[in-house]
C-alpha positions as CSV (number, residue, x, y, z in Angstrom):
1,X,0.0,0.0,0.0
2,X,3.0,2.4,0.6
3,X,4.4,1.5,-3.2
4,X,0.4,2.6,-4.4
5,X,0.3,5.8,-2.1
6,X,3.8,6.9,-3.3
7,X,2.8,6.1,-6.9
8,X,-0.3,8.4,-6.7
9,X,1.6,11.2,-4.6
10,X,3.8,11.3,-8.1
11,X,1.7,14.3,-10.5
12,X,-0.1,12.5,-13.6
13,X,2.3,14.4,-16.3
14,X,5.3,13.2,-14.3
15,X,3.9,9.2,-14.6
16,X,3.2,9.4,-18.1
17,X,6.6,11.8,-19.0
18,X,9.2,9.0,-16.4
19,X,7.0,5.9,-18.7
20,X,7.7,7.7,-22.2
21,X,11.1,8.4,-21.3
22,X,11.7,4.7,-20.2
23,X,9.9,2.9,-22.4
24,X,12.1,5.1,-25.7
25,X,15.1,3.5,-24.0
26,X,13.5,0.0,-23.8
27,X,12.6,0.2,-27.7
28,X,16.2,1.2,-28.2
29,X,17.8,-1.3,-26.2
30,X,15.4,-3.9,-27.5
31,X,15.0,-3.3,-31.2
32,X,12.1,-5.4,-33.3
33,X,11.1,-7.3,-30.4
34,X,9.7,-4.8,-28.7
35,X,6.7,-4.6,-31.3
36,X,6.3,-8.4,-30.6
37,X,6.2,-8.0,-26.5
38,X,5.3,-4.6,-25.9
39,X,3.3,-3.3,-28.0
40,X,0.1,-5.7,-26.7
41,X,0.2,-3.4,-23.9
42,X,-0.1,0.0,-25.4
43,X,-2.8,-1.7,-27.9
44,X,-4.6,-2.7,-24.7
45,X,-4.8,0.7,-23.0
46,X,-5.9,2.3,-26.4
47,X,-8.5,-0.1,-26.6
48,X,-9.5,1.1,-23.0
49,X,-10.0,4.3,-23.7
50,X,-11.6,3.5,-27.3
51,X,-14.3,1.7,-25.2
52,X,-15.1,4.1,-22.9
53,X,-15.3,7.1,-25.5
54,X,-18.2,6.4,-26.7
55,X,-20.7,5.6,-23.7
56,X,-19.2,8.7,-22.3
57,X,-20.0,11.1,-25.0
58,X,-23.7,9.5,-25.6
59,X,-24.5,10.4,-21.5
60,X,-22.4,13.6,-21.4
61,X,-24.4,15.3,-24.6
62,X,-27.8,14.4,-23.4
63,X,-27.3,15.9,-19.9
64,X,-25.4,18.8,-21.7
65,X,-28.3,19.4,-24.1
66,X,-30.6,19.2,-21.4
67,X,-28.3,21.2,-18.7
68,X,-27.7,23.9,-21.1
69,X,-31.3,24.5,-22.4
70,X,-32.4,27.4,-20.7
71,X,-28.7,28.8,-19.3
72,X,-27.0,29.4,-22.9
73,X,-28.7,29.1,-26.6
74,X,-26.8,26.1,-27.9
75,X,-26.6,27.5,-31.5
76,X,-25.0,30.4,-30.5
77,X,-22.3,28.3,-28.4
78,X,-22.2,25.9,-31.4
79,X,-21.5,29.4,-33.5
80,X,-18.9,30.4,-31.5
81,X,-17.4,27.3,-31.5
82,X,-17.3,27.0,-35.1
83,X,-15.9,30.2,-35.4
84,X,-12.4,29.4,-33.9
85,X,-12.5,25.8,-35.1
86,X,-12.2,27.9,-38.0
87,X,-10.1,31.1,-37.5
88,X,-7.3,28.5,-35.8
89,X,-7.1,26.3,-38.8
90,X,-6.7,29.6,-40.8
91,X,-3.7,30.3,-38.7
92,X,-2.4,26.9,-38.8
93,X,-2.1,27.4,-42.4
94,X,0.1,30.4,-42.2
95,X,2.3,28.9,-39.7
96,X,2.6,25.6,-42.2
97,X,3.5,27.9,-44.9
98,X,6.0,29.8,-43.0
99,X,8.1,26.9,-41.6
100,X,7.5,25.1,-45.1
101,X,9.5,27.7,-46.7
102,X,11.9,28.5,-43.8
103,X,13.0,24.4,-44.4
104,X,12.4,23.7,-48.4
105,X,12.0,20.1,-47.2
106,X,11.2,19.2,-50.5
107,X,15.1,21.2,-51.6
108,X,16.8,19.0,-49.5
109,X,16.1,16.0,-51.5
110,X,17.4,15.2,-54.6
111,X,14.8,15.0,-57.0
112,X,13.8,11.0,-58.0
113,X,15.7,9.5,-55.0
114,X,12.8,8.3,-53.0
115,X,9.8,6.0,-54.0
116,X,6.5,5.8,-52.8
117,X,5.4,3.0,-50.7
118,X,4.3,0.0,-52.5
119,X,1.2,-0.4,-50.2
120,X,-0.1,3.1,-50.7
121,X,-3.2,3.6,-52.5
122,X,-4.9,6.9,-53.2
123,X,-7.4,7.7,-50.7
124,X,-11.3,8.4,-52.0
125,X,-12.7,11.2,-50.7
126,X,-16.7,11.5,-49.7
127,X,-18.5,14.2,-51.8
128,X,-20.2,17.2,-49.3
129,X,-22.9,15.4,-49.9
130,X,-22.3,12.1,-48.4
131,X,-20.7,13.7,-45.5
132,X,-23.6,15.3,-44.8
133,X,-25.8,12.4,-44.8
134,X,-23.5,10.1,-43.3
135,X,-24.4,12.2,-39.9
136,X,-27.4,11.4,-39.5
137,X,-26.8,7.5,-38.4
138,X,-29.4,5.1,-40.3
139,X,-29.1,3.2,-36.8
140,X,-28.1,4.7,-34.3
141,X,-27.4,1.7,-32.4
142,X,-24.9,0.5,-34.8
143,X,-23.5,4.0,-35.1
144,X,-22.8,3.3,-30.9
145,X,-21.1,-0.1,-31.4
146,X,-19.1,1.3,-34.2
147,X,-17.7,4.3,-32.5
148,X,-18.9,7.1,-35.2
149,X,-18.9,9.8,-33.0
150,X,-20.3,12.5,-35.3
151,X,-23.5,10.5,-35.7
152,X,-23.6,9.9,-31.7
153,X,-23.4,12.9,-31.3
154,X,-26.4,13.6,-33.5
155,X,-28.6,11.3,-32.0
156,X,-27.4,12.1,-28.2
157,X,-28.2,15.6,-28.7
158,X,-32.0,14.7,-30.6
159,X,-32.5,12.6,-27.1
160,X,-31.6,15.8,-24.9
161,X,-33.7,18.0,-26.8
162,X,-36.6,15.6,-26.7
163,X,-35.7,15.8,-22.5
164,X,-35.7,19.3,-22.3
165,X,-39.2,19.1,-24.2
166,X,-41.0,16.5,-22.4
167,X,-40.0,18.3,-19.3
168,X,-41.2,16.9,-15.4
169,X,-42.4,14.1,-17.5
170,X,-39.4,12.9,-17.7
171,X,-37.7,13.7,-15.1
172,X,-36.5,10.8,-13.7
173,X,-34.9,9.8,-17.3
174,X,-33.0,13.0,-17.2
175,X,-32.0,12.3,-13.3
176,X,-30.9,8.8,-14.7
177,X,-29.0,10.0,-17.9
178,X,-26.9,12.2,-15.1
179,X,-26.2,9.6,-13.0
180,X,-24.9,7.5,-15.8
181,X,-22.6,10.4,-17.0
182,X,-21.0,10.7,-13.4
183,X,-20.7,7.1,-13.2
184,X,-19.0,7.4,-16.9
185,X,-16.5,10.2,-15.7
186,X,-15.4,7.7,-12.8
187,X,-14.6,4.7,-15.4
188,X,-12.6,7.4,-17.2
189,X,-10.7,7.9,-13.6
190,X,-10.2,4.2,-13.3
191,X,-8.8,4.2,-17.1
192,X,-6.7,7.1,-17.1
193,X,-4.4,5.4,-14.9
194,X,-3.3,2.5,-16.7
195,X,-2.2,5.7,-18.8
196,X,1.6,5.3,-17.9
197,X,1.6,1.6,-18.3
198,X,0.0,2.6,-22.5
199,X,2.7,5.1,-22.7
200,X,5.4,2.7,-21.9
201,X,4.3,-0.2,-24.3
202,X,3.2,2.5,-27.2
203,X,6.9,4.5,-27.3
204,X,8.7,1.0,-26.6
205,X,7.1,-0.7,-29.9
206,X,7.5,2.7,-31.9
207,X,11.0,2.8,-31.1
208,X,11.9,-0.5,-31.6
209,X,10.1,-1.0,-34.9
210,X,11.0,2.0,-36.5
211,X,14.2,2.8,-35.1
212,X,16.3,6.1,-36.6
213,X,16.9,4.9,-39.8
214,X,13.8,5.5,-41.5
215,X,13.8,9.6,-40.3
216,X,17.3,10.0,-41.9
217,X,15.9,10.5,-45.9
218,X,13.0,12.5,-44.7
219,X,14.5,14.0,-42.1
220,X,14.5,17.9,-42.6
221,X,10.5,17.3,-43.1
222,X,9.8,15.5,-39.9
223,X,11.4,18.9,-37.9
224,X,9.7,21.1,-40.6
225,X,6.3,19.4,-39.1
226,X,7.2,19.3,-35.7
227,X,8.7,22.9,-35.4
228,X,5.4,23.8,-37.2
229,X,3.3,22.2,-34.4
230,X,5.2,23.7,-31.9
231,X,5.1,27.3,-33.4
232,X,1.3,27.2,-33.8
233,X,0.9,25.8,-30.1
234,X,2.8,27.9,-28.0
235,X,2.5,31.1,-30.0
236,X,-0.5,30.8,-31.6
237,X,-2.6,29.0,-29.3
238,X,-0.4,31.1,-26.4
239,X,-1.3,34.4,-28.0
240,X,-5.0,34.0,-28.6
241,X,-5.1,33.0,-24.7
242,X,-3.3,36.1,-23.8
243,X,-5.7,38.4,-25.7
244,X,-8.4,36.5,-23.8
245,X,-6.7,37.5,-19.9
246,X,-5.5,34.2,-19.5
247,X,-2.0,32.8,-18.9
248,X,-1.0,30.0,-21.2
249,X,1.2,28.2,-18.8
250,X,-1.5,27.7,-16.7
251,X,-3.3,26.8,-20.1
252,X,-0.7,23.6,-20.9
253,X,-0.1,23.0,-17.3
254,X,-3.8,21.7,-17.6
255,X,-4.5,20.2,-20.9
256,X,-1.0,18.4,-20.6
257,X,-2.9,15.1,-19.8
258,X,-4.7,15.1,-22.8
259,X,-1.6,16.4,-24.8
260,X,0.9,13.5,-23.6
261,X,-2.0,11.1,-24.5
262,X,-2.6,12.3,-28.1
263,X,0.9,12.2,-28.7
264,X,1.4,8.9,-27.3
265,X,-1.7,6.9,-28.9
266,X,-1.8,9.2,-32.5
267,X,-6.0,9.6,-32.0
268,X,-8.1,12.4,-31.5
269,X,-10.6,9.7,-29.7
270,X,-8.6,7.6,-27.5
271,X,-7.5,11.1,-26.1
272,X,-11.0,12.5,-25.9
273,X,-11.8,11.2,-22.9
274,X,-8.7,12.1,-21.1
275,X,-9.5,16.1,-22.9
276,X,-12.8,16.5,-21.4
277,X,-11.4,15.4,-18.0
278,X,-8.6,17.9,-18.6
279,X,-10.6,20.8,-20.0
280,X,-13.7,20.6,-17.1
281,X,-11.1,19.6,-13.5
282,X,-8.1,21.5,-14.2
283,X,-9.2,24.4,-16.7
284,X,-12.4,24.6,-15.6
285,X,-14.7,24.7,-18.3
286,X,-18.3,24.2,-18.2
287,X,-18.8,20.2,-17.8
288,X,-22.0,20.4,-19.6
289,X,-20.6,22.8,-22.7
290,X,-17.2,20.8,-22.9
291,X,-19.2,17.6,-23.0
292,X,-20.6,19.1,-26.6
293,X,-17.5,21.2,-27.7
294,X,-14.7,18.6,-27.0
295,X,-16.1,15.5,-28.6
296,X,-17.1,17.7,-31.8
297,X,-13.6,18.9,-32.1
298,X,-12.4,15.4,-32.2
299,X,-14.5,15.0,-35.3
300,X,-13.5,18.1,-37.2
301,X,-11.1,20.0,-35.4
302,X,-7.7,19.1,-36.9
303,X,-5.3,21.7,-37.1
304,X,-2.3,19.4,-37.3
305,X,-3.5,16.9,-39.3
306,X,-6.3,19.1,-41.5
307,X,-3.8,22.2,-41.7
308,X,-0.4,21.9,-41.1
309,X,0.9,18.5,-42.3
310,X,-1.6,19.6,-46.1
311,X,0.4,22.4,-46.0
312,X,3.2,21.0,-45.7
313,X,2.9,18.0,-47.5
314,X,1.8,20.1,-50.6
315,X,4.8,22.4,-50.8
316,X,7.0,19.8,-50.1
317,X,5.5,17.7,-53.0
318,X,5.4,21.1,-55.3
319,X,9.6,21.2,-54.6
320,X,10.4,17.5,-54.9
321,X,8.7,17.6,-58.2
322,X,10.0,21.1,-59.4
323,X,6.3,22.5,-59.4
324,X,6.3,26.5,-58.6
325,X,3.3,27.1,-56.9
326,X,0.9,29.8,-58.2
327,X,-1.5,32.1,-56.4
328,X,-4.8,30.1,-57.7
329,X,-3.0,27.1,-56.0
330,X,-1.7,28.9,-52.4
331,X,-5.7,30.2,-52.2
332,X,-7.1,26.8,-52.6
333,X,-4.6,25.3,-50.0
334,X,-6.0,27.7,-47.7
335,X,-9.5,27.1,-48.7
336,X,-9.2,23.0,-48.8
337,X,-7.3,23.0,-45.3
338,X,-10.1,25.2,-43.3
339,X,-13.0,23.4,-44.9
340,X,-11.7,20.5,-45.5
341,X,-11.8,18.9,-41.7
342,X,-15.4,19.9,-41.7
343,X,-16.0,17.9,-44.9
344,X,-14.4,14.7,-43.5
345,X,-15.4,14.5,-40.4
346,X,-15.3,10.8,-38.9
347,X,-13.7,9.9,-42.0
348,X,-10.6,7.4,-41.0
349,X,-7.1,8.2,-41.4
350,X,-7.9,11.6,-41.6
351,X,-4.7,12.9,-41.9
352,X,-4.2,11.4,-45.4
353,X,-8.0,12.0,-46.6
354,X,-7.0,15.6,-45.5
355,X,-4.0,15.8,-47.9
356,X,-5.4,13.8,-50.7
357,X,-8.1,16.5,-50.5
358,X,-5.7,19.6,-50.7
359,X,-3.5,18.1,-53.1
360,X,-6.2,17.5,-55.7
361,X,-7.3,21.5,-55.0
362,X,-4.5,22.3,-55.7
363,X,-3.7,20.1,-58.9
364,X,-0.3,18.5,-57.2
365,X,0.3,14.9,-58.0
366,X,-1.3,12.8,-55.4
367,X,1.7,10.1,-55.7
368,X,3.5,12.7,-53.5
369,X,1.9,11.8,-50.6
370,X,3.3,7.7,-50.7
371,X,7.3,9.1,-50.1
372,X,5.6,10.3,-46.8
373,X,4.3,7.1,-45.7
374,X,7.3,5.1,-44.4
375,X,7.2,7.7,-41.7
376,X,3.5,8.7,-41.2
377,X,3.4,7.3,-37.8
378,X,6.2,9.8,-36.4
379,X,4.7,12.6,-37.8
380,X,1.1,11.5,-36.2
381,X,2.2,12.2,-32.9
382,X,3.1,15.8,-33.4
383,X,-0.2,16.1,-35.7
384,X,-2.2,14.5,-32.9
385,X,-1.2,16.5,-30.3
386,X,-1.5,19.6,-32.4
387,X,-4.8,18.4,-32.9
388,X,-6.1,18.2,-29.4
389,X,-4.6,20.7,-27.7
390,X,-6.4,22.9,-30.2
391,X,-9.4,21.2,-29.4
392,X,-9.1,21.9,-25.6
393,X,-7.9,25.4,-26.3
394,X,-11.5,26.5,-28.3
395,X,-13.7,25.6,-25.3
396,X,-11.5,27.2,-22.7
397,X,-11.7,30.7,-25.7
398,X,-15.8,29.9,-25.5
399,X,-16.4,29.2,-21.9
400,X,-14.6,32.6,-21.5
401,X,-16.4,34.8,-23.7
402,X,-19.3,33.5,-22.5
403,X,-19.4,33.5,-18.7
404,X,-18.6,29.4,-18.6
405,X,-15.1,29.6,-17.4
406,X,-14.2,29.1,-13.6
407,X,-11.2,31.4,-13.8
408,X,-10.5,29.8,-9.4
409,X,-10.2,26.5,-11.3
410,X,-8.2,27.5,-14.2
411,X,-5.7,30.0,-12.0
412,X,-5.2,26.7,-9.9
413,X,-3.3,25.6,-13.3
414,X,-4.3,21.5,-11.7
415,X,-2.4,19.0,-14.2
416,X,-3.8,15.7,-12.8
417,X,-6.4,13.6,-13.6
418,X,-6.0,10.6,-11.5
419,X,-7.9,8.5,-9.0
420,X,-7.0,10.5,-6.5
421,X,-8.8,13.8,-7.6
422,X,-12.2,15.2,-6.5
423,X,-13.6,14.8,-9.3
424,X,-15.5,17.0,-12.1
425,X,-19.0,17.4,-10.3
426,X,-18.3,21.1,-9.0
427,X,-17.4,22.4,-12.2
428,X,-20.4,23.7,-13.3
């Protein structure tokens, strides 16, 4: 019981920072055979957290949509909240562009040197108008088992609304849906610690698998992305909280959890729960408007993935080939990047649906993208992360504007999100 007490004294970031460390100089040590015996347990706590993510978003938007009926209009939160989904991607474009022509990755390689992988295939992309009907789930019970979290969403929020009008009629439903939220959050608790032990197992198998070898050729691209990512984090997403009163080290003191576990696991949803833990106990949001604004920025908030690495990825593609970009082809970038995300939205492997999609505005050849996949998965890190910390920075911008912020909670600057916390339920 000491061991355990000691363990839990230790703050959350510092578990999951000592297990990345440790489990990059396992990989090392081990080579290939860390895939084969440690990467069952990184796939285990990813599948954790992919099991909880959806029961908890299908309680936590019927008791927000409920909750917030009558305190805020949800459109005009949902407004809002589009709003800087949008305005950040815009910026993430810039800052792609910047560092893209700060690094000429696609200089640095001599041209006809590198083939694309064998395996890669040119991804389809949905028309607007399938993605529009693809959220509104056909069953929404099968949208549940099969984790499409747009089209839970959907349906979640239909159920609230249908709460908020059926009204003392249904009052012990509504009573019920709450009490299965809370008992949700505390799964999430009891989850979030086997977060170390997923760290450990995840970095050990990357490492080992991949080793250094395959960064060397595509080497000056890799930094290009992650100097990009970290450029649009802290002074982007830095600056825009400063211009909104609040400090930014308290900012990534708090969303760190959810930050170490995007980077770790590469998905927006295995890290959504762990975000909406972050966002509501140690930034404290509004439980009931991060419980909407959090899950939807999983779906179609993606400034690393839907922004940056497009960017990127197409001036990189435009050098390796010799292609000098024209005006007509910078403006559809732009365009393609910031609407783009919206358009797939719980599409998989977003991140190269996102591409394919700018490329083709763009007219660059979309056999570009196959040199980049021998090292997608390093580059999904930095994207993922980029992507989430976004997503928990747009809800602490709204809750602020709007009177939803507890600026006690925030100014506490909190960073753990362990058993051994009080939980969510005061942050109203």
């Amino acid at each position: 019981m000491n061991a355990l007490a000691w363990w839990f004294r230790i703050p959350f970031w510092q578990r999951v920072l000592g297990a990345f460390v440790l489990g990059a100089l396992v990989g090392w040590l081990m080579g290939p055979a860390a895939g084969t015996w440690l990467q069952p347990l990184g796939t285990l706590y990813v599948n954790l957290i992919r099991m909880i993510a959806v029961p908890l978003v299908f309680f936590a938007v019927i008791n927000a949509v409920a909750a917030l009926h009558g305190q805020q209009s949800i459109a005009a939160l949902g407004g809002r909240t589009f709003g800087w989904f949008a305005a950040t991607a815009v910026l993430a474009v810039g800052v792609g562009f910047a560092v893209a022509y700060t690094f000429n990755p696609g200089l640095s390689i001599e041209a006809g040197s590198l083939t694309a992988a064998a395996d890669y295939t040119v991804r389809e992309v949905p028309t607007p108008v399938e993605v529009l009907l693809n959220v509104v789930p056909t069953n929404p019970f099968a949208a549940l088992s099969e984790g499409k979290i747009l089209q839970v969403i959907f349906f979640a929020g239909l159920l609230g609304f249908a709460l908020v009008k059926l009204g003392e009629r249904v009052a012990a439903l509504r009573a019920l849906v709450g009490q299965a939220s809370d008992a949700m959050i505390q799964v999430t608790r009891f989850v979030l610690e086997l977060t170390p032990l997923g760290t450990f197992g995840l970095i050990a198998a990357l490492v080992g698998t991949y080793g250094f070898e395959r960064l060397l050729p595509l080497g000056s691209f890799v930094i290009a992305l992650y100097v990009a990512c970290a450029v649009h984090i802290v002074f982007v997403y830095g600056g825009l909280l400063l211009t909104h009163g609040l400090n930014p080290l308290k900012f990534f003191r708090g969303a760190a959890p959810g930050m170490q576990v995007a980077f770790v696991s590469s998905s927006s949803l295995a890290s959504m729960p762990v975000a909406i833990r972050a966002v509501t106990h140690n930034l404290g949001v509004n439980r009931d408007y991060a419980a909407f604004a959090v899950p939807l920025g999983a779906t179609i908030k993606m400034d690393g993935c839907g922004a940056i690495y497009p960017t990127l990825a197409s001036v990189f593609i435009a050098q390796y080939f010799g292609i000098e970009l024209s005006f007509a082809q910078y403006a559809a970038i732009l365009l393609a990047s910031v609407l783009g995300s919206f358009g797939t939205a719980g599409v998989p492997g977003t991140a190269v649906v996102m591409a394919t999609v700018v490329l083709s505005a763009a007219g660059l050849p979309l056999e570009g993208l196959g040199l980049l996949l021998a090292i997608d998965r390093i580059l999904d890190m930095m994207r993922t992360m980029t992507n989430v910390t976004g997503q928990m920075l747009v809800p602490v911008l709204v809750a602020r504007e709007t009177g939803l912020l507890d600026r006690e909670i925030y100014e506490s600057a909190r960073s753990n999100v362990g058993l051994d916390d009080p939980g969510v339920e005061e942050t109203k």
